[in-house]
C-alpha positions as CSV (number, residue, x, y, z in Angstrom):
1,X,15.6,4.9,7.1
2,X,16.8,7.0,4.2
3,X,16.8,10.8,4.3
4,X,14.2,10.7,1.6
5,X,11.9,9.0,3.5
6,X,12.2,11.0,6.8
7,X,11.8,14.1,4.9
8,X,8.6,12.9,3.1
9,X,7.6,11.8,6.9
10,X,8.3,15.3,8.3
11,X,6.4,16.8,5.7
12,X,3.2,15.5,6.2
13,X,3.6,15.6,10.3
14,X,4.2,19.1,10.3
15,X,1.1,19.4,8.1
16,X,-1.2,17.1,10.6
17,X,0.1,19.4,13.5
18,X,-1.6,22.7,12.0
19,X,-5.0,21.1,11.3
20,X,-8.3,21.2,13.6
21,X,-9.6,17.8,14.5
22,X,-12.5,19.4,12.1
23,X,-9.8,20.0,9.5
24,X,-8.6,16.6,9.3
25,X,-11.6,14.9,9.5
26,X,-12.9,17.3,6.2
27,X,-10.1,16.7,4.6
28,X,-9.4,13.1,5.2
29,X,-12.6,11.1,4.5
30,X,-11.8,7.6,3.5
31,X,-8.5,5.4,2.0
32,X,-8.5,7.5,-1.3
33,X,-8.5,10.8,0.2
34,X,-5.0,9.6,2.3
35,X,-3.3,8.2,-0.8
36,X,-4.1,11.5,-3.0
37,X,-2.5,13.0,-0.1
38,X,0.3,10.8,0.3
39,X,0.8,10.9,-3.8
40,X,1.0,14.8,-4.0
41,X,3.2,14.7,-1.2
42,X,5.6,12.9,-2.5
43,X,6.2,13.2,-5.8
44,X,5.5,17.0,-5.7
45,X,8.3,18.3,-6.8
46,X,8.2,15.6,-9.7
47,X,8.8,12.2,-10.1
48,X,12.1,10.3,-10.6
49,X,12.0,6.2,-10.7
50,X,14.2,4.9,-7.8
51,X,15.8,2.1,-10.0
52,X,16.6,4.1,-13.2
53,X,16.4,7.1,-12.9
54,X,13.9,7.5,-15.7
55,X,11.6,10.9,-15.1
56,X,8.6,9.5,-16.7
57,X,5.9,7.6,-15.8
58,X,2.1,5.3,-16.6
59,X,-0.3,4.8,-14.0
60,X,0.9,2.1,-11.0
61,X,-0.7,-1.0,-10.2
62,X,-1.7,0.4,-6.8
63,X,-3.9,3.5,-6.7
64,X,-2.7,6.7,-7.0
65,X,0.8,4.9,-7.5
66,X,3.2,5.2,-10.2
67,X,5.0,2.9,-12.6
68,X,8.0,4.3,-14.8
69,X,8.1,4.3,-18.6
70,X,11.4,2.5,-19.0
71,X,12.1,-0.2,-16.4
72,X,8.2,-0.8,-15.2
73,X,9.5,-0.4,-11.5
74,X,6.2,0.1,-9.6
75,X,5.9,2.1,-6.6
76,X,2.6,2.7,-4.6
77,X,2.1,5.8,-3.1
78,X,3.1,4.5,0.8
79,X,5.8,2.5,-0.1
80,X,8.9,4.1,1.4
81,X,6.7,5.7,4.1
82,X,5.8,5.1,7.4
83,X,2.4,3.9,6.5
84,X,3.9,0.9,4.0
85,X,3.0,-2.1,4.8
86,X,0.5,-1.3,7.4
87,X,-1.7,-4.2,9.3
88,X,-4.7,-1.8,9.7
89,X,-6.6,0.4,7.9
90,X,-4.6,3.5,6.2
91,X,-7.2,6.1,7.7
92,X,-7.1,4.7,10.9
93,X,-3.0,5.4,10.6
94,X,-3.1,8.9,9.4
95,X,-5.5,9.8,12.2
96,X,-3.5,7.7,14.7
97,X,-0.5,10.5,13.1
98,X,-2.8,13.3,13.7
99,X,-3.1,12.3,17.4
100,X,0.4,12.0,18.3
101,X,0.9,15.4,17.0
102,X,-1.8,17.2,18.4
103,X,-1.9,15.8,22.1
104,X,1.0,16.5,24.8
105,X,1.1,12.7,26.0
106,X,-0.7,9.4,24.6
107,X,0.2,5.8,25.3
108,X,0.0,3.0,23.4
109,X,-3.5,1.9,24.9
110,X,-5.1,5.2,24.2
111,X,-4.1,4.5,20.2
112,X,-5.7,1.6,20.1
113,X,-8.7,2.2,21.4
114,X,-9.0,5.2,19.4
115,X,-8.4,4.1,16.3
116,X,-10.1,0.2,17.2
117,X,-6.7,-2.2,16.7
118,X,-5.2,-4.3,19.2
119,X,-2.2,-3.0,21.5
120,X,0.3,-4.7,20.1
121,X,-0.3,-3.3,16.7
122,X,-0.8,0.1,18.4
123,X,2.8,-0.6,20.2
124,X,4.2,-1.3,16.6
125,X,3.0,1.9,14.8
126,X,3.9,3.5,17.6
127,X,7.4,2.2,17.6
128,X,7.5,3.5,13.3
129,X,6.3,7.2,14.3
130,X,9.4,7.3,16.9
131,X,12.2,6.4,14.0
132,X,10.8,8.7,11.9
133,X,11.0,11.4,14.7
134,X,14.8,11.0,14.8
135,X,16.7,13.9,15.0
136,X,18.9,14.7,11.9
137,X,22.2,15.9,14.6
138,X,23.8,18.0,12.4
139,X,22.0,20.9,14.5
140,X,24.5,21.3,18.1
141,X,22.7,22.0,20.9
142,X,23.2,26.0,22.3
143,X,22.4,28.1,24.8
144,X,22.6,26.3,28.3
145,X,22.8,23.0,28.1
146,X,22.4,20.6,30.7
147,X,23.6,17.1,30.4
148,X,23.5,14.4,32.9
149,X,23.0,9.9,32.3
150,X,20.0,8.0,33.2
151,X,19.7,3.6,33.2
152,X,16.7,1.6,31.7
153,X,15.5,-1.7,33.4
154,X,14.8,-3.6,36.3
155,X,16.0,-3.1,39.8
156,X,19.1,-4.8,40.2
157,X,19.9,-5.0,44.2
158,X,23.4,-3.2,45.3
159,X,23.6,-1.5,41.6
160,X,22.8,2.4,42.8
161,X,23.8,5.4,41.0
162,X,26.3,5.4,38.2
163,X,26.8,1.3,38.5
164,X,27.8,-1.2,36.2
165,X,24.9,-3.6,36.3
166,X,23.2,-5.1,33.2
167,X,20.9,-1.9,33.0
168,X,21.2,0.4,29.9
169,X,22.8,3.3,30.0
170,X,22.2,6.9,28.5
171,X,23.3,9.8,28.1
172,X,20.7,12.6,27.5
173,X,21.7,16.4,26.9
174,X,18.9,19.2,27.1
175,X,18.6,22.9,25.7
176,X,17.4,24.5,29.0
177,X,15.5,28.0,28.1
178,X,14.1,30.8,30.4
179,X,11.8,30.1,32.7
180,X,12.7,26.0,32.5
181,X,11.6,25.4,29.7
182,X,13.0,22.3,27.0
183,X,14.3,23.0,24.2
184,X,16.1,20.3,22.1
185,X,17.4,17.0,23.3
186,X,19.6,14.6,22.5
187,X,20.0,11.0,23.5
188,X,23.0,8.6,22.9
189,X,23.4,5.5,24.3
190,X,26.4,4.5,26.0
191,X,28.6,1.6,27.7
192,X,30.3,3.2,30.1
193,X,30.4,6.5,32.0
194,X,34.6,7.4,31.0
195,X,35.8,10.2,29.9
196,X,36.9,8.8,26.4
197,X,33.2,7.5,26.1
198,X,31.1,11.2,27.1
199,X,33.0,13.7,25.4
200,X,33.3,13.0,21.8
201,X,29.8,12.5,22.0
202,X,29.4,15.9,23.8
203,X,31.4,17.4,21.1
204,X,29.5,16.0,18.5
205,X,26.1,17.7,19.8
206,X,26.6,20.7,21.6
207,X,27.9,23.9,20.3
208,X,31.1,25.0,21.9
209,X,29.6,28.5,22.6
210,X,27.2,27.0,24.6
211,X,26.8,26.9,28.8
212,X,27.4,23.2,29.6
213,X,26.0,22.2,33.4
214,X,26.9,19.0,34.8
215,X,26.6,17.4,38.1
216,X,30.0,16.6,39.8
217,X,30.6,13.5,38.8
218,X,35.0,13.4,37.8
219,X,34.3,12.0,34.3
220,X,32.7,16.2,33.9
221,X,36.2,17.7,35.5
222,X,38.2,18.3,32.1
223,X,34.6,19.6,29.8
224,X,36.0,23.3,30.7
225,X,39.2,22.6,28.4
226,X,36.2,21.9,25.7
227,X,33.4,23.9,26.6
228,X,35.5,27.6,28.2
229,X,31.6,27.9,29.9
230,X,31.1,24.7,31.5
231,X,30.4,24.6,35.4
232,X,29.4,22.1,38.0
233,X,27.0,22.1,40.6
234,X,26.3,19.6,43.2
235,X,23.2,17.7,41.8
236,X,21.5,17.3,45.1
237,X,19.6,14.1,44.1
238,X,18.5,15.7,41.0
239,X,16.9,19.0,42.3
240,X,19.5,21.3,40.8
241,X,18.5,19.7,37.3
242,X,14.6,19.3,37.3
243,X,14.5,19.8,33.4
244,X,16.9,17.2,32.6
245,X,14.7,14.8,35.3
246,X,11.2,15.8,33.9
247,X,12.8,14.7,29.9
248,X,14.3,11.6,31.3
249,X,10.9,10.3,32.9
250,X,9.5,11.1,29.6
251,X,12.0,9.0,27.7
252,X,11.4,6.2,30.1
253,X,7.6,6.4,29.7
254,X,8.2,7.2,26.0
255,X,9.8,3.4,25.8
256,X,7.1,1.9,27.4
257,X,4.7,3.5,24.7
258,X,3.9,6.8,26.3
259,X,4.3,9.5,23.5
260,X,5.8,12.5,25.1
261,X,5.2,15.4,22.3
């Protein structure tokens, strides 16, 4: 996804995540009403034709679209959004949108029944609005971070803990703010759980000011030499890290279709 495109995206969720459920429906009555919107949006600080260049333009083929004056390229106003090429109705999308912004958790069953498509195509738009939420990572991570790994899959007997089975593995790293509250978090998958593997990717997302927290796991022994405020505690099957616990169940459920806001 270019940045273009998640830029445009971001633009119109932050917008969606600041209107009523009386706002929205006043403002968005029927397919025109979302294309005006989607139209303005994106071409509001003027338009530029994606194959030429060319600053000047007719009216598309595609309402509300555009078509430019010197090599006809025609683009509609979803196209390079997350509501091109969409299998349902365009309304039904930008209220599914609304929804995922507005409410702390919904799954994948809950959007379709709301917005009247099967789950599967529920699943599918849900799996769009989750690429389009990706972070940027040129922002570190500060404060107190904790940072700990997590596995996704079935239960594979005599694979416990930090094992080598054919599960996925993850690392996830979480701004933790008074009172335990989340701030940011990152997620990278990874292959292994070595030294050489964690800590450029550790390096790459949190800041070095910050207050990394591990578990005792050896692979954490040298972060200190990275991180001068780095400590370990003993993880007590997860108590000492609750926050870091409570965002990787979300993940998990967030995969199987559970938005987590």
């Amino acid at each position: 996804m270019s940045k273009y495109v998640s830029k445009l995206n971001l633009k119109y969720l932050v917008m969606f995540s600041t209107l009523s459920t009386f706002e929205f429906q006043r403002q968005f009555t029927d397919v025109n009403s979302c294309l005006s919107y989607l139209a303005e949006t994106k071409w509001k600080e003027g338009y530029q034709c994606r194959k030429c260049g060319c600053k000047q333009h007719t009216k598309g083929y595609h309402p509300y679209g555009r078509r430019c004056k010197n090599c006809r390229y025609d683009e509609s106003a979803t196209a390079h959004t997350v509501f091109h090429n969409l299998k349902f109705n365009l309304l039904k999308a930008f209220y599914g949108v609304f929804r995922y912004c507005k409410k702390k958790g919904i799954s994948s069953y809950e959007l379709a029944k709301e917005i009247g498509v099967s789950q599967p195509t529920a699943w599918l738009f849900h799996c769009k609005i989750q690429q389009l939420m990706q972070s940027s990572g040129k922002h570190p991570l500060t404060g107190e971070v904790h940072i700990d790994e997590y596995v996704t899959g079935g239960p594979e007997p005599g694979k416990q803990g930090r094992s080598y089975g054919k599960k996925k593995k993850t690392l996830i790293l979480v701004e933790v703010r008074p009172g335990h509250k989340t701030g940011r978090v990152y997620c990278q998958k990874i292959t292994n759980y070595k030294k050489e593997t964690l800590y450029p990717i550790i390096e790459s997302k949190v800041s070095k000011n910050a207050k990394v927290v591990t578990d005792e796991f050896p692979s954490y022994d040298k972060l200190k030499e990275k991180f001068p405020k780095a400590i370990q505690r003993k993880s007590d099957a997860g108590k000492s890290f609750p926050v870091v616990h409570q965002q990787i169940m979300n993940m998990k459920g967030w995969l199987r279709g559970i938005h987590h806001q």
